[in-house]
PASE-970639 format. One record per atom (N, C-alpha, C, O): x, y, z. Coordinates in pm, whole numbers, plus 32768, in hexadecimal, padded with zeros to 4 digits. Example, Ala and Ser with C-alpha at 12.3 -4.5 7.8 and 13.67 -1.06 7.14 Angstrom:
REM PASE-970639
    c1    c2    c3
  8527  7DC7  830C
  84CE  7E3E  830C
  8528  7EB6  830C
  8590  7EB4  834E
  8505  7F1F  82C4
  8557  7F96  82CA
  850A  8003  8313
  853D  8072  8324
//
This chain:
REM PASE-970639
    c1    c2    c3
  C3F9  8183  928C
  C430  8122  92E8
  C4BD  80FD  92BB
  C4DB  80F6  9244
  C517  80E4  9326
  C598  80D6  9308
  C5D7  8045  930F
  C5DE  7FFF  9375
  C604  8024  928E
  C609  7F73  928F
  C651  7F69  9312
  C67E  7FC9  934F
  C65A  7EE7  933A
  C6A8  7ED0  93B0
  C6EC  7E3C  935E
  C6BA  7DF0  930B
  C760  7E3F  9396
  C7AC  7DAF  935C
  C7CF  7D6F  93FF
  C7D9  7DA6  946D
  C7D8  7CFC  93D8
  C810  7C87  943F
  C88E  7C6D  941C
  C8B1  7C76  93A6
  C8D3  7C50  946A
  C985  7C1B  9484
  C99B  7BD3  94EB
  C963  7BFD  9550
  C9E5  7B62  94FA
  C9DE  7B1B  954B
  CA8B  7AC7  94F7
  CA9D  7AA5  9482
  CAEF  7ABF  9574
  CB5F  7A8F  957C
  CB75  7A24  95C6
  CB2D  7A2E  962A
  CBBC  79B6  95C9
  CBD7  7961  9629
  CC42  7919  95F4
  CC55  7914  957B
  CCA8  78C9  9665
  CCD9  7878  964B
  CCE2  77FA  9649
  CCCA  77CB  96B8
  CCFF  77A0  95EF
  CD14  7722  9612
  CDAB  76ED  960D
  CDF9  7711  95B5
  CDC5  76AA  965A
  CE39  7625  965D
  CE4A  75B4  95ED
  CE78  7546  9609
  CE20  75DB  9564
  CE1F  757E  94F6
  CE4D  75B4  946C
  CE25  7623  9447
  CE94  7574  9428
  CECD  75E2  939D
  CE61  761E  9334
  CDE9  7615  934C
  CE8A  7650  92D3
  CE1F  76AD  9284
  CDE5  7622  9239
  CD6A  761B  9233
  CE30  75B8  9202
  CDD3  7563  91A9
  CD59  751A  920D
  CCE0  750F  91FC
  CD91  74FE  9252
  CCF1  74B3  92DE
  CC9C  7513  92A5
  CC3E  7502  9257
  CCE1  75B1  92F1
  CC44  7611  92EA
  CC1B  7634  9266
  CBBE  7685  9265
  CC37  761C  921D
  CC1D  763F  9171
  CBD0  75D7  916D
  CB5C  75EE  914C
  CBF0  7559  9189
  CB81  74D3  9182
  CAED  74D4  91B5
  CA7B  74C9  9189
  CB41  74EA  924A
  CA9E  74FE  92A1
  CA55  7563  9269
  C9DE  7544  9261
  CA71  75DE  923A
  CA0F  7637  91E3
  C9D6  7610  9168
  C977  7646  912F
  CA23  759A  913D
  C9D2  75BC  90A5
  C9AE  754F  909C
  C968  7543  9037
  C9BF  74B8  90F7
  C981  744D  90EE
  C8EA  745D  9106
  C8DD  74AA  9165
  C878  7436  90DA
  C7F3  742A  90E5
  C7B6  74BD  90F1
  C75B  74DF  913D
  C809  751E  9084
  C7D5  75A7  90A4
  C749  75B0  9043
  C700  7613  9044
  C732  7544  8FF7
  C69B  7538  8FB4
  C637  7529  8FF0
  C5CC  755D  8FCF
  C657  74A0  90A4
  C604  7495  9109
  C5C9  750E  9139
  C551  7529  9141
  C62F  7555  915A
  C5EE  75CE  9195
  C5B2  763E  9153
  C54F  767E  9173
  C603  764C  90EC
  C5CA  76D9  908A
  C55B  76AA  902D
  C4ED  76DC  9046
  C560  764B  8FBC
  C52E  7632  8F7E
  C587  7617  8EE3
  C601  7622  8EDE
  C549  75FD  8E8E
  C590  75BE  8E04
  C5D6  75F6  8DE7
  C5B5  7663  8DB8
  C65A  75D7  8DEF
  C70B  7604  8DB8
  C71D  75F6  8CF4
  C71F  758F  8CAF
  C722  7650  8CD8
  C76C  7626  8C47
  C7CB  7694  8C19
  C7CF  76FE  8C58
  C80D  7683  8BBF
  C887  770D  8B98
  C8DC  76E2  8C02
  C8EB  7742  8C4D
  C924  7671  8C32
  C976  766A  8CCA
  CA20  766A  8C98
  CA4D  7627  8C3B
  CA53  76A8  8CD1
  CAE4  76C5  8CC4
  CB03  76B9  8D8B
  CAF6  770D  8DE4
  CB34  7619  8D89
  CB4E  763B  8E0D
  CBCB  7625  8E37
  CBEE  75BB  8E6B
  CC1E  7694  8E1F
  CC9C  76C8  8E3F
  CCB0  7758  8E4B
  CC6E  779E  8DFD
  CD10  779F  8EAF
  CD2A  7821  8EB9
  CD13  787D  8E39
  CD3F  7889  8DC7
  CCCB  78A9  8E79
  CC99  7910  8E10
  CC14  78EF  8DAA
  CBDF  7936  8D55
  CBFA  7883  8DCE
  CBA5  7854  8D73
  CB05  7859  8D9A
  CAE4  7856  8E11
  CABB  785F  8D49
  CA34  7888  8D3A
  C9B7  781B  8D37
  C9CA  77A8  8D0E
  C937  7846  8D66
  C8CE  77DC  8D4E
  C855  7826  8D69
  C83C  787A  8DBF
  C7F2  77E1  8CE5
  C780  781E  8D17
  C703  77D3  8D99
  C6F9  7759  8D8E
  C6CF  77F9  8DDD
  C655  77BD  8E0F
  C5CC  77FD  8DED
  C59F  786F  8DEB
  C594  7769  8DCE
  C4C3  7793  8DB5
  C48F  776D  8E00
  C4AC  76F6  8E0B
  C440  778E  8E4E
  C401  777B  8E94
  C370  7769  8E56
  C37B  777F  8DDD
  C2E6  774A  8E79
  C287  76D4  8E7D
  C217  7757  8E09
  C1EC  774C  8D96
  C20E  77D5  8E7D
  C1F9  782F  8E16
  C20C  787F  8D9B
  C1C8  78D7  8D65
  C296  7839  8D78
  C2B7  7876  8CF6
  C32E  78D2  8D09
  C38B  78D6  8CB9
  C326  7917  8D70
  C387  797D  8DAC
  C3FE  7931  8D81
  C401  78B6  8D86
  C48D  79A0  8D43
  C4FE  794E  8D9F
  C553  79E3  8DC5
  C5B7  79E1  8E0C
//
């Protein structure tokens, strides 16, 4: 079977720091437990999730 990837582009009417915010504000809500966080360009973080996975 042949992976398939998703891509998806859009624009908004707001500068890169808004959208840098809105992405990484409450990204623990949704994903699960953030640690290792570097949140600036280029920067890195891990997520765990409930099973152990990250």
């Amino acid at each position: 079977m042949k992976d398939n990837n998703y891509s998806k582009q859009i624009t908004v009417s707001v500068n890169s720091e808004k959208v840098f915010q809105a992405l990484n504000e409450g990204l623990n809500i949704w994903w699960g437990k953030t640690s290792n966080t570097a949140y600036k360009k280029g920067g890195q973080f891990t997520i765990t999730f409930e099973n152990g996975y990250w």
